[in-house]
C-alpha positions in Angstrom: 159.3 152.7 155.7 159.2 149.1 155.0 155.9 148.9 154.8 156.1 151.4 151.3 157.5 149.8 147.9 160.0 152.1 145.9 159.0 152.8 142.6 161.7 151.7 140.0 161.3 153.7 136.7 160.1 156.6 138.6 156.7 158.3 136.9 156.5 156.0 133.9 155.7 153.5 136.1 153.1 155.0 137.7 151.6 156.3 134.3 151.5 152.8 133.1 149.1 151.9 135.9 146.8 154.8 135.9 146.2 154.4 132.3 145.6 150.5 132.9 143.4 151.4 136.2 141.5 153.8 134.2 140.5 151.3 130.9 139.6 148.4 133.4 137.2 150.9 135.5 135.7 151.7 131.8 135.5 148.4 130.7 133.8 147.5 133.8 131.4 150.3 133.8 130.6 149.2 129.9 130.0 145.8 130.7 127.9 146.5 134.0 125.5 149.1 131.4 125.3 146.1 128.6 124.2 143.6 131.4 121.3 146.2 133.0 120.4 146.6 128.9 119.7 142.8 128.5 118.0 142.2 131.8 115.5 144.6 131.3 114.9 143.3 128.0 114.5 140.1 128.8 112.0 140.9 131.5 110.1 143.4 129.1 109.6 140.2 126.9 108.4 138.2 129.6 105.6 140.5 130.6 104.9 140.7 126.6 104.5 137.6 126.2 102.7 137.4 129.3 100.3 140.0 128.5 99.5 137.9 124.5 99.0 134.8 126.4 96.7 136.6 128.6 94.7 138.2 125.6 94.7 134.6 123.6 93.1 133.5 126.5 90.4 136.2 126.7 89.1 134.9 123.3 87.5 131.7 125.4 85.4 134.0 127.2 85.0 136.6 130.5 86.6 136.0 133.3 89.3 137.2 135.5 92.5 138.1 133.8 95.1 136.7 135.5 97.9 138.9 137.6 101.2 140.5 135.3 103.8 138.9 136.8 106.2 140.7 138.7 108.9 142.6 138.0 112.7 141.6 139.4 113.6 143.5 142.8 116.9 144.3 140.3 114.5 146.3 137.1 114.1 150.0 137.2 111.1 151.1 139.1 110.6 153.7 136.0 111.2 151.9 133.5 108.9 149.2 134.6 106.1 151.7 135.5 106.5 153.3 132.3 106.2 149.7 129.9 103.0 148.6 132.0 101.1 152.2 131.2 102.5 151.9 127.8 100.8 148.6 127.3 97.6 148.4 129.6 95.6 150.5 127.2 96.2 148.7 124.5 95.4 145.2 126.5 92.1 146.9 127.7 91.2 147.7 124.2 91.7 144.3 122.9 90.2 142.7 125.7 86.9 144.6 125.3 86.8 143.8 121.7 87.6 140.5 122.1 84.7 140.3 124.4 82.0 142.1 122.7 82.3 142.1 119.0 84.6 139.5 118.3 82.8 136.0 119.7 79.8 137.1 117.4 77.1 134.1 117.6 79.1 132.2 120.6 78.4 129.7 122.2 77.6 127.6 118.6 74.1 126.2 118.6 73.5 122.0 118.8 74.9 119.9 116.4 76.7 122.9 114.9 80.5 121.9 114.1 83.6 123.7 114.6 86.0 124.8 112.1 88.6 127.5 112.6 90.4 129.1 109.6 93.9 129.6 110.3 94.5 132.6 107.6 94.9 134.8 110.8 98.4 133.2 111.6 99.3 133.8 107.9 97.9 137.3 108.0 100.0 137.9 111.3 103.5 136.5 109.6 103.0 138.3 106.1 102.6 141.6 108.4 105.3 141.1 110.7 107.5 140.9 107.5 106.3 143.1 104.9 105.9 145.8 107.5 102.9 147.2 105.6 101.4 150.3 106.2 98.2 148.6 107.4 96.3 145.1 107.8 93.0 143.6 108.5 91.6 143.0 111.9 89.7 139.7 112.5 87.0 138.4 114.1 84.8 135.2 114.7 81.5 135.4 112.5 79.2 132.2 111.8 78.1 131.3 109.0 76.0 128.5 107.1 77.6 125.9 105.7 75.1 122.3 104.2 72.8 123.5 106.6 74.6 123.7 109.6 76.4 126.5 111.4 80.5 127.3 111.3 82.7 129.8 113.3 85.1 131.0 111.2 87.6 134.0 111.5 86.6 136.9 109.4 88.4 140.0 108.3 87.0 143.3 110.2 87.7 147.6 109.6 88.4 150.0 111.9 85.8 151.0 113.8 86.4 154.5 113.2 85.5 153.9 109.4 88.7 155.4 107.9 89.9 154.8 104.8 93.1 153.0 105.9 92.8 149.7 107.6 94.5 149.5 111.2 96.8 146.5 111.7 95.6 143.4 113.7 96.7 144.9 117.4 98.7 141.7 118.4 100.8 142.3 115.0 101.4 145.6 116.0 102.2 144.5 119.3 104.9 141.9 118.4 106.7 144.2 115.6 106.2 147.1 118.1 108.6 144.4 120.7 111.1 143.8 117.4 111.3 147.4 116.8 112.0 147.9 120.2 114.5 144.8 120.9 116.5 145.8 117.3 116.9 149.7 119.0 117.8 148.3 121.9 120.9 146.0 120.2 121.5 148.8 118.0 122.6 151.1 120.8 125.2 148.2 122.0 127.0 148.3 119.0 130.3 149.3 120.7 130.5 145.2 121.7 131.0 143.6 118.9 129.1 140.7 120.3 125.6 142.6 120.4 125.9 143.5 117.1 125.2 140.0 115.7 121.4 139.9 117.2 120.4 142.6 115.2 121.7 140.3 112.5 119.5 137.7 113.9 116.6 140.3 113.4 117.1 141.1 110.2 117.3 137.2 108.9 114.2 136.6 111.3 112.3 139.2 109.1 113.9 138.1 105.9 112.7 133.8 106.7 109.7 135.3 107.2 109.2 137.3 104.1 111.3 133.9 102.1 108.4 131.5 103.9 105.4 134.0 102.7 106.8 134.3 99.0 107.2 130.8 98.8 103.8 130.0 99.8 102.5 132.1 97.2 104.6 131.8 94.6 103.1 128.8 91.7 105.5 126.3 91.6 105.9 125.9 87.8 108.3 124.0 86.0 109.5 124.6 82.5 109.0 121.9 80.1 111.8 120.0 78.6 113.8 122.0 76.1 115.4 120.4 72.5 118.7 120.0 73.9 117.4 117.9 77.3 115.5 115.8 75.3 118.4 114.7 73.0 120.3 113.7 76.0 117.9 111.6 77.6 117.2 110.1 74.1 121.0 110.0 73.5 121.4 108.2 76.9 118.6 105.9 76.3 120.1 104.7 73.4 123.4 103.5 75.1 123.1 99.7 74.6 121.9 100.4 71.0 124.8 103.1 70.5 127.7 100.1 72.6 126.4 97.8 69.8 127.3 100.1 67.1 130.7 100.3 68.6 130.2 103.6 70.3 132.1 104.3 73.4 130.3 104.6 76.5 132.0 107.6 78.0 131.4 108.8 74.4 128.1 108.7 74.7 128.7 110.3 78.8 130.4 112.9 76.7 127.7 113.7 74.3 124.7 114.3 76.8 127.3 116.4 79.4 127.7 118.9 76.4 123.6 118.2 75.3 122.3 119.0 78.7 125.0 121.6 79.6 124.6 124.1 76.4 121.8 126.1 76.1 122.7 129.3 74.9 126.1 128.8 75.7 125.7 127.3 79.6 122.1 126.1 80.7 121.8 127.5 84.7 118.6 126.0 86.4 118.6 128.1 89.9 116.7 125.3 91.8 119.0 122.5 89.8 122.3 124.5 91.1 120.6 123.9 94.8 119.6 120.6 94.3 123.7 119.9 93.6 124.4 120.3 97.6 121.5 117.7 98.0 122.8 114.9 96.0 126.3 115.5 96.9 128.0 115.7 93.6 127.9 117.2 90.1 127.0 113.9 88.2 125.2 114.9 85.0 123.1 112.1 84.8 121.9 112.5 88.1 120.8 116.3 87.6 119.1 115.3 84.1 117.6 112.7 86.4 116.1 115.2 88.8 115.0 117.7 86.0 113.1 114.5 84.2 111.7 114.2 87.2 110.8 117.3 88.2 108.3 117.6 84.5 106.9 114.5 85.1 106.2 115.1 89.0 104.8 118.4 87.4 102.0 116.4 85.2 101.5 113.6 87.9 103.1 111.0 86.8 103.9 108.3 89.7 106.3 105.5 89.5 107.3 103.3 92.1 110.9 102.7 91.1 111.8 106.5 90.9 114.2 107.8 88.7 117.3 107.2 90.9 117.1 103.2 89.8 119.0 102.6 86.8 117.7 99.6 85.5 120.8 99.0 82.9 123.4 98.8 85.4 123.6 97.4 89.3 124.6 99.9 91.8 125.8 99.1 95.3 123.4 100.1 98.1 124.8 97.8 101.0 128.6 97.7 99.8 128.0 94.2 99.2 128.9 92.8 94.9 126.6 90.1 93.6 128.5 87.4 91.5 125.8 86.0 88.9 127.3 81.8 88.0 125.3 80.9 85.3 125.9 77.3 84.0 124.6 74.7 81.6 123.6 71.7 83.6 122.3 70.9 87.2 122.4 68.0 89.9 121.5 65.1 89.7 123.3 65.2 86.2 126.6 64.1 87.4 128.7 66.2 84.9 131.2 68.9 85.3 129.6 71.5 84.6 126.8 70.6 86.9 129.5 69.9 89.7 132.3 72.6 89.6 130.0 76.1 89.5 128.2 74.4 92.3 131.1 74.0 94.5 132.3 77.7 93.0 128.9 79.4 94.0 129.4 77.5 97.4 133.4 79.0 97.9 132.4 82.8 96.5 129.8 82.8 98.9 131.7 82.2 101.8 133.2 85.9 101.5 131.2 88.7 102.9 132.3 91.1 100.3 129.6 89.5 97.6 126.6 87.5 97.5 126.0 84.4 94.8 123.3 83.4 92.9 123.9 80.2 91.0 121.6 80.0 87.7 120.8 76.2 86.7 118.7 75.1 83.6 115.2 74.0 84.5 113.6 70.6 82.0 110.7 69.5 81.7 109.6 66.2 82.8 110.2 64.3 79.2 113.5 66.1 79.4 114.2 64.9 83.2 113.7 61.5 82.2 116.4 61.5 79.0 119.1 63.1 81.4 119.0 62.8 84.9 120.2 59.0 86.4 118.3 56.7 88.1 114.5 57.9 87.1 115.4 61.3 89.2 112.4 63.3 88.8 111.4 66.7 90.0 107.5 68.3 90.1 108.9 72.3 90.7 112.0 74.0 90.9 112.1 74.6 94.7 112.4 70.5 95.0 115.6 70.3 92.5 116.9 73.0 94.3 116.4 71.2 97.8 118.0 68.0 96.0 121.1 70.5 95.0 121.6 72.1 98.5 121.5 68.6 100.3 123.9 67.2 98.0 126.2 69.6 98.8 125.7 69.8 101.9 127.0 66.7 102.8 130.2 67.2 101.2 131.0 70.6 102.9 132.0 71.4 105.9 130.4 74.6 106.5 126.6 75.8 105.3 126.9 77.4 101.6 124.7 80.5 101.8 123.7 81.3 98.4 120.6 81.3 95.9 119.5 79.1 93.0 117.7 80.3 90.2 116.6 78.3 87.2 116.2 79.6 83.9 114.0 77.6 81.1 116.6 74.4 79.1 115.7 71.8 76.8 117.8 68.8 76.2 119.5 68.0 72.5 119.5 64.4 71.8 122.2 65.4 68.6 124.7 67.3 70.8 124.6 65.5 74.3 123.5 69.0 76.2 121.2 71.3 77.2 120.3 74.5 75.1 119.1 77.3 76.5 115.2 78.4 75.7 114.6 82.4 75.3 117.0 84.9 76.8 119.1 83.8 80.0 120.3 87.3 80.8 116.3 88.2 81.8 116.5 85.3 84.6 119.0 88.0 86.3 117.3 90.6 87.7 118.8 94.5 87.1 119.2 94.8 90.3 121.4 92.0 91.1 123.5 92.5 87.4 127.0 93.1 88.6 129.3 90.8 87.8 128.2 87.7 85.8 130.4 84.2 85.6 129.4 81.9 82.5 130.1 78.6 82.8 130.9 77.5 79.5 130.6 80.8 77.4 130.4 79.2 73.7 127.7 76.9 74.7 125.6 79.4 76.3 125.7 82.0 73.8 125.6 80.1 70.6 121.8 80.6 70.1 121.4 83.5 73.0 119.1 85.7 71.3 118.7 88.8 74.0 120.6 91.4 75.9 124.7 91.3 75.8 125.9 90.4 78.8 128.8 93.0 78.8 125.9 95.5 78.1 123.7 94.8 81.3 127.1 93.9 83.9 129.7 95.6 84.6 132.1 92.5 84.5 131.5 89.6 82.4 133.6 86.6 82.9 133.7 83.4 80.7 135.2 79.7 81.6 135.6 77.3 79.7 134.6 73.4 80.2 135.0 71.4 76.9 136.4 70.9 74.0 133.8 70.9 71.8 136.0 71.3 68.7 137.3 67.2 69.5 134.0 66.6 70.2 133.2 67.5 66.6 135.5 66.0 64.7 134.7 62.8 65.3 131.4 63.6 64.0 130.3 63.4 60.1 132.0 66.4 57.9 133.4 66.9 61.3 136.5 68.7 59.8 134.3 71.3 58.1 131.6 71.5 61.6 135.0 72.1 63.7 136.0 75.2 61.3 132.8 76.6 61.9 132.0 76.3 65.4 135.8 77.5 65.9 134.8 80.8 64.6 131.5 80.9 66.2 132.8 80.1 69.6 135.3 83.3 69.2 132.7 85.3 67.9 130.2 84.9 70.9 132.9 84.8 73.3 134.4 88.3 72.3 131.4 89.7 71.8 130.0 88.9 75.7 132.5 88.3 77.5 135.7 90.7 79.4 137.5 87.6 80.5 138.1 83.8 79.9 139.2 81.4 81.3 140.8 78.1 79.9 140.8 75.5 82.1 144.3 74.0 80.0 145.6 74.5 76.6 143.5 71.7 75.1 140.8 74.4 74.2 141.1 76.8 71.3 142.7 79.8 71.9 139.4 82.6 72.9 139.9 86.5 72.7 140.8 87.6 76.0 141.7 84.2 77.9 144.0 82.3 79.6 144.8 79.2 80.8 144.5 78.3 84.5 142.7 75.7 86.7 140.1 77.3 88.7 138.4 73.7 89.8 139.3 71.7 92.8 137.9 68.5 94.1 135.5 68.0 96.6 136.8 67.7 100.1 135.9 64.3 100.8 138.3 63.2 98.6 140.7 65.5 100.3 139.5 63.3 103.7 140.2 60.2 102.1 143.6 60.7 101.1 144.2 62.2 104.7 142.7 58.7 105.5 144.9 56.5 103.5 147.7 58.2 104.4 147.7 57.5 108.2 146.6 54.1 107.6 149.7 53.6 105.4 151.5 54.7 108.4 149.8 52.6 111.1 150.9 49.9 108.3 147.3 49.1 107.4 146.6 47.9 103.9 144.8 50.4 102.1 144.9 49.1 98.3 143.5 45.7 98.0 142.3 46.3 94.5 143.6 46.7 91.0 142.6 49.4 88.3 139.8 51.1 87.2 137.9 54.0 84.6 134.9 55.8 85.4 133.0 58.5 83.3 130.3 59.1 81.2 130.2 56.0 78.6 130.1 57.6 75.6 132.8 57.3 72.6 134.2 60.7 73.1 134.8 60.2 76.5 138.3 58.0 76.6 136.1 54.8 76.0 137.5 54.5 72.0 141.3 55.3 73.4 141.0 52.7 76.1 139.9 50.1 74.0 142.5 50.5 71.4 145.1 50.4 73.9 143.9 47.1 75.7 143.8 45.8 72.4 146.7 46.5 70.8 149.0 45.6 73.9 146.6 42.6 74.6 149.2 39.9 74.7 152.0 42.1 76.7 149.1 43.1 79.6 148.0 39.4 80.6 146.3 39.0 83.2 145.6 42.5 83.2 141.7 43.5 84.8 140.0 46.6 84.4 137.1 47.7 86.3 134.9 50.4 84.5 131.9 52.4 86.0 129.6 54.6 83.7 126.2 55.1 82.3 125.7 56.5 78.9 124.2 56.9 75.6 126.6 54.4 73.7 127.1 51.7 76.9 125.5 49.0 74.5 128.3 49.8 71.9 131.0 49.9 73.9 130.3 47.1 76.1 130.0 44.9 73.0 133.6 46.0 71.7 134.6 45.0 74.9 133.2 41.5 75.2 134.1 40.5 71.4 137.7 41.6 71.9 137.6 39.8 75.3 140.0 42.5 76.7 139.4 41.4 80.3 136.9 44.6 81.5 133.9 44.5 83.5 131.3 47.0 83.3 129.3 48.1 86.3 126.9 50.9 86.5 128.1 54.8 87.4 128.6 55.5 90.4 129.8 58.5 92.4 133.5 58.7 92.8 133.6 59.4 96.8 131.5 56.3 97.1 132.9 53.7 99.7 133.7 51.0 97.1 135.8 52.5 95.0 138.2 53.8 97.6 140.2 49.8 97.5 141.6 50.8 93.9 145.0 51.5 93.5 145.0 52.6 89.8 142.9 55.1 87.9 143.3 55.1 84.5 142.1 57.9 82.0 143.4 57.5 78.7 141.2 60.7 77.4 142.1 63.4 75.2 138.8 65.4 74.5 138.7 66.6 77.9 139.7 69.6 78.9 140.5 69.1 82.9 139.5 66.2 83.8 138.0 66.3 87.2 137.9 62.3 88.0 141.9 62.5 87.6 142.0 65.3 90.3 139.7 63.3 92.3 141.7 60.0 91.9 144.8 62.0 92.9 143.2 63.7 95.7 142.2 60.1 97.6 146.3 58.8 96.7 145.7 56.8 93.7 147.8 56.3 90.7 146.9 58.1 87.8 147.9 56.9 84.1 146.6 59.1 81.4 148.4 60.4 78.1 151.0 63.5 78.1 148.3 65.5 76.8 148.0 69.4 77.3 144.6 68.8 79.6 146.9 66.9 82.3 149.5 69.3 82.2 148.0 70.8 85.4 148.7 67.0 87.2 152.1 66.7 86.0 153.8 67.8 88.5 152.3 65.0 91.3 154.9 62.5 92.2 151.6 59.8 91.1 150.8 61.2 87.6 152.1 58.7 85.6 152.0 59.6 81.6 152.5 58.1 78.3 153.2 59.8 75.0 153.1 56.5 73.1 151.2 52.9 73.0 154.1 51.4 74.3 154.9 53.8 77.2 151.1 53.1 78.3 152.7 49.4 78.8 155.1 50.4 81.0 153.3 52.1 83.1 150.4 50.4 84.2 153.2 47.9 84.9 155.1 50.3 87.2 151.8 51.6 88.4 150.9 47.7 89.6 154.0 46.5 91.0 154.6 49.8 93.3 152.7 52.2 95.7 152.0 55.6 95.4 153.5 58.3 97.7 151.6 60.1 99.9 150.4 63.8 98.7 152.2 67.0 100.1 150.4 69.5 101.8 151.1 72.0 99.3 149.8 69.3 96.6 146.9 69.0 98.9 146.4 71.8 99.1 146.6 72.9 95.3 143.8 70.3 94.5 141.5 72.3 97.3 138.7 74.2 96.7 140.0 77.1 98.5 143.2 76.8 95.9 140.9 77.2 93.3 139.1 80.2 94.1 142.5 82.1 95.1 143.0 81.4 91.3 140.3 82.5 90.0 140.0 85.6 91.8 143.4 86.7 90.7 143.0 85.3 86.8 139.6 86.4 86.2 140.6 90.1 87.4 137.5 89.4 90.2 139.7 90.6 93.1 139.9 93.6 91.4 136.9 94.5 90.6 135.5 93.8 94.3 138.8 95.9 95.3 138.1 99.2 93.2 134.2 99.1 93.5 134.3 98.2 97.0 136.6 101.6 97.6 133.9 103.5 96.6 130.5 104.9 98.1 127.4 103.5 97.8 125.7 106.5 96.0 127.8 105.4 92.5 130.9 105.9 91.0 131.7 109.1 90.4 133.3 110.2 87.0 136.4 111.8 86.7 135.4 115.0 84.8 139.7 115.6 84.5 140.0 112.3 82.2 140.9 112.9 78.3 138.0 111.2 76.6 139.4 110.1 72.7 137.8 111.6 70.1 136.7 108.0 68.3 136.2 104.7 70.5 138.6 102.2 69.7 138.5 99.9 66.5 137.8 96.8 69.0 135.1 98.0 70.5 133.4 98.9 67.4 133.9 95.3 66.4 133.0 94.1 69.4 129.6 95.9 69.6 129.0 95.2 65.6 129.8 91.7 66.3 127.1 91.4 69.1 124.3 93.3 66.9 125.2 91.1 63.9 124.9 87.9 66.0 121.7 89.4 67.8 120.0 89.7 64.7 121.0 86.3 63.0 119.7 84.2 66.4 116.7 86.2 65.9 115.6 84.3 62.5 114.2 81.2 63.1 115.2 79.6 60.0 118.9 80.3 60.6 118.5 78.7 63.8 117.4 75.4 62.4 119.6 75.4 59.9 122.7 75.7 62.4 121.2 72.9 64.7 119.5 74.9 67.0 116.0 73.1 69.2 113.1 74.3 67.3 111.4 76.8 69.8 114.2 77.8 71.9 114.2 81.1 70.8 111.7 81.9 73.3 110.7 79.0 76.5 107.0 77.4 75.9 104.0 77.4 77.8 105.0 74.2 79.9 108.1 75.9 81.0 106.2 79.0 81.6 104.0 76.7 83.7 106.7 75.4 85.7 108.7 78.3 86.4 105.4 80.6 86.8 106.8 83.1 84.0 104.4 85.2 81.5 103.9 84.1 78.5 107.0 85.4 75.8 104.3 87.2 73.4 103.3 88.8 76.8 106.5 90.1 77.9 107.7 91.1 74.4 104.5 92.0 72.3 104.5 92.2 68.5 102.8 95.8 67.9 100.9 95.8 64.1 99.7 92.0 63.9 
């Protein structure tokens, strides 16, 4: 009894289990059947394939035929029994065809070469997936060929001679083995997992029959239709179009709806495929391919391809390229020779961009006028070893960045270098991203070529000088400054996104403002560090008086410091001033000097981190044509004194503890007074740190809108940006970009006239570089690169 379990529920129990008992037998029984079914496929495919390998290998010749191999102990014995009579006929019949007929004028005679035409193997696949009513046999048959004999595979009928010709018997053997294997999976439908392999024979067929119609069908492509064509052309003519004032995503606009209408909605089957190739549904990059496509078509060839955009740099290593172009070079010891230098040096330090700094190249007469000291270079690559060593020894860490030249020549009437042909071509397209120009005005006054906003996508302008003081000491200069104030916001609107004022001593440009992006260099940084701690060991660190130093010409502070001395000559006795500068009026201004008998001495220029000038304890600067002046910073940096006039270009030093300034003759007095009978207090290491490099380029990423456009480009993949097709595009482009773009044409086409060039004071010839240039900078001729068609 207690070996028997009571039944709770009584018989609905027990009904419960039969009924469970009785599926699980089924299932079993099912499963056991479907396993039996793909075993003795499997095997029947192995002796198939068995038995084809064996008749391939009848075509070498007679021999043995090698053993079927054996059946699993686990096949039917009838089933097994039943395939091999099935087959062995049809083996037997190949076989003696193979061997009697087929290897017709084997072995090949001497010296006769061996070619096999593989049209058999296409025969086989069109007949395995047309499933024809009949094929071509094949067989080997010579024949002459340049005098010497071939083996080729011929076509062959029946020998019977009927009408109809029987199928090659290996095709029929292999779609005999599909039929079979698809009746096979057919009668397994009741598991849903068999059914898919009769899927898988039905797509087999299908590639097969795709893979044979390909390989027949032409592959033509239509010609370009009316609407295509106006979008390339409509596309091709954006710069000309952005000069007009047009809006680019106008213009994006206008060829979407060109390419995309052609009676009503243009549908290219092999374009809507190529979309999952290139990722996206870019217009331009579709109207690319389909350009492509008809030209590929003809046989045209480029090496560049149609995926390089030569208007516009795109990112292929998410890395930006920052473009500094400037208007002077080492060993001219000028600002803006000096400060893009160090600025190329401090971009480059990031991984996020690379730098290429762009200098002007002279030629040797032009070396001579400008650079100190009888500096002269015999190629580029040597000026640009001079520039890296220089800077190398006043940086801490190696500044990895290139230098470019582009071809200058030197004004004798306006103290600077002009630039010869078009700068923007010294860039190449593939580098054009984002372009710095040192000194906008200056570069663009007489740039006869592409707009920069046209060929980068962010153009970004600072400005050095103030050339409008500069001119108005100069003959009619009231009526030159009015002029040149208008050309400088003409240029500077027209080519540049963003400027930069270095203070508010400049004119007020279209789209600045004022900040100081300069620093000092960081030896001067060192020698205040230097001072300092000797002030604290209680070392003496000042054992000399005052001094100037800068370029001797009048415009330079030289007129105002002469003034001053004079007038207050009797209340400053005693007073010495040491001076160091080289320049085109020295003669002039050390004359002044001597018949006034103001007490200066004049030595020749030297560089402000130099050893002997580190004793002075006063710098004055009594300047106001400069726009930052960077020997103030400098003096500041090292823990000097500084006394120079309350002027909007110091307004950046103002707030250093030993910036001393004067809004009147007298105040000047009363402070190189103070400045003589006291010391100056050590810098802070936020004033330190403001003067630093590092400073500056924290600035000038976040004024010039730079850390922004690295930011939102960066974001993005490497294949492009990709438009937002959701984005309400106006129906006009704005009234400032049509002046903008007019503004640039109309300039464009007034630098172009040689005679207006002259007449505004440009070099003659500087419209395009000269043969010596082209010489030293190994550039084509101009008439070369842009030929006049018709003379």
């Amino acid at each position: 009894m207690g070996a028997e379990n009571p039944i709770i529920g009584g018989g609905r129990a027990g009904g419960d289990g039969g009924a469970f008992a009785f599926i699980s037998k089924g299932w079993r029984e099912v499963r056991d059947s479907a396993g039996a079914d793909l075993r003795l496929m499997r095997a029947r495919a192995d002796r198939e394939l068995g038995h084809l390998i064996t008749s391939a290998s009848a075509l070498a010749g007679p021999g043995p035929a090698p053993p079927l191999p054996r059946a699993p102990a686990w096949a039917p014995i009838a089933e097994v029994e039943s395939a091999c009579k099935r087959i062995q006929p049809k083996i037997a019949e190949l076989r003696k065809q193979c061997s009697s007929s087929v290897l017709v004028g084997w072995p090949p005679k001497a010296g006769a070469s061996l070619r096999v035409d593989l049209s058999g193997i296409t025969a086989a696949r069109n007949a395995i997936g047309s499933h024809g009513d009949g094929g071509e046999r094949s067989r080997v048959a010579p024949w002459k060929e340049d005098g010497g004999e071939r083996l080729r595979v011929a076509p062959w009928k029946d020998d019977g001679g009927g009408e109809g010709e029987k199928e090659w018997e290996v095709v029929r053997m292999i779609r005999s083995g599909l039929k079979e294997f698809e009746r096979r999976s057919l009668s397994s439908q009741m598991l849903g997992g068999f059914h898919g392999r009769s899927d898988f024979v039905e797509k087999f067929k299908l590639s097969l029959k795709s893979l044979n119609k390909e390989s027949r069908e032409p592959k033509e492509v239509p010609p370009l239709d009316l609407t295509q064509i106006l979008a390339h052309l409509v596309r091709q003519s954006g710069p000309l179009l952005d000069q007009l004032g047009v809006r680019r995503d106008l213009c994006e606009k206008l060829v979407e709806t060109l390419y995309s209408k052609r009676n009503g909605r243009l549908m290219y089957p092999s374009l809507s495929a190529d979309r999952s190739l290139i990722g996206n549904e870019n217009i331009s990059d579709e109207l690319d391919l389909r350009i492509a496509r008809v030209l590929e078509s003809t046989g045209y060839h480029t090496e560049e391809g149609f995926w390089n955009d030569p208007a516009k740099y795109k990112i292929s290593d998410n890395r930006r390229h920052v473009a500094i172009v400037t208007t002077a070079s080492l060993p001219w010891m000028t600002g803006t020779a000096i400060n893009p230098l160090f600025r190329a040096a401090y971009l480059a330090r990031s991984t996020k961009q690379k730098v290429t700094l762009v200098v002007p190249w002279l030629c040797n007469s032009d070396q001579q006028l400008v650079y100190p000291n009888n500096i002269t270079f015999s190629s580029p690559e040597e000026q640009a070893t001079y520039i890296r060593n220089w800077l190398q020894e006043r940086l801490g860490f190696e500044a990895d960045f290139k230098i470019s030249f582009y071809p200058g020549k030197f004004s004798t009437e306006r103290r600077s270098i002009i630039p010869a042909g078009d700068t923007s071509q010294f860039i190449s397209s593939k580098e054009a991203d984002i372009a710095i120009l040192e000194e906008p005005e200056h570069l663009n006054w007489y740039h006869h070529g592409q707009r920069w906003t046209d060929k980068f996508n962010h153009v970004i302008g600072v400005v050095h000088t103030n050339y409008l003081e500069y001119i108005k000491r100069e003959k009619n200069g009231a009526l030159q400054a009015f002029l040149v104030k208008h050309i400088n916001n003409w240029v500077t609107r027209a080519y540049c996104h963003k400027v930069l004022r270095l203070s508010a001593a400049t004119q007020n440009l279209p789209r600045s403002i004022i900040c100081n992006v300069h620093g000092v260099n960081p030896r001067f940084l060192h020698v205040g560090e230097k001072v300092a701690a000797d002030r604290e060991s209680g070392k003496e660190v000042f054992s000399k008086g005052a001094y100037f130093l800068g370029k001797m010409v009048w415009a330079k502070g030289y007129k105002e410091m002469i003034d001053l001395l004079s007038k207050h000559k009797n209340d400053l006795q005693g007073f010495k001033l040491d001076v160091y500068g080289n320049g085109e009026d020295s003669q002039a201004v050390q004359s002044a000097a001597r018949k006034l008998d103001l007490g200066i001495s004049f030595f020749k220029g030297k560089d402000h981190a130099d050893d002997s000038l580190h004793g002075y304890k006063v710098f004055i600067n009594p300047s106001v044509s400069d726009v930052l002046c960077t020997a103030t910073a400098e003096a500041l940096a090292m823990g000097k004194f500084v006394i120079c006039p309350d002027h909007p270009s110091n307004d950046f030093f103002k707030s250093f503890s030993n910036c001393l300034t004067y809004k009147a003759p007298e105040e000047f007095v009363a402070r190189v007074k103070e400045a003589m009978a006291s010391e100056p207090q050590p810098l802070t290491p936020e004033q330190r740190y403001s003067l630093s490099w590092e400073a500056a380029t924290e600035r000038f990423m976040e004024y010039s809108e730079l850390d922004k456009a690295l930011k939102n480009r960066n974001g993005q993949s490497g294949q492009g940006v990709e438009r937002n097709r959701l984005r309400k595009i106006p129906l006009l482009p704005k009234f400032s970009d049509i002046v903008d773009g007019g503004l640039a044409f109309a300039h464009h086409c007034l630098t172009g006239n040689e005679i207006l060039r002259l007449a505004t004071g440009a070099i003659p010839g500087t419209r395009d570089y000269d043969k010596q240039q082209c010489m030293d900078l190994n550039l084509l001729p101009p008439e070369v690169q842009h030929p006049v068609y018709g003379l």
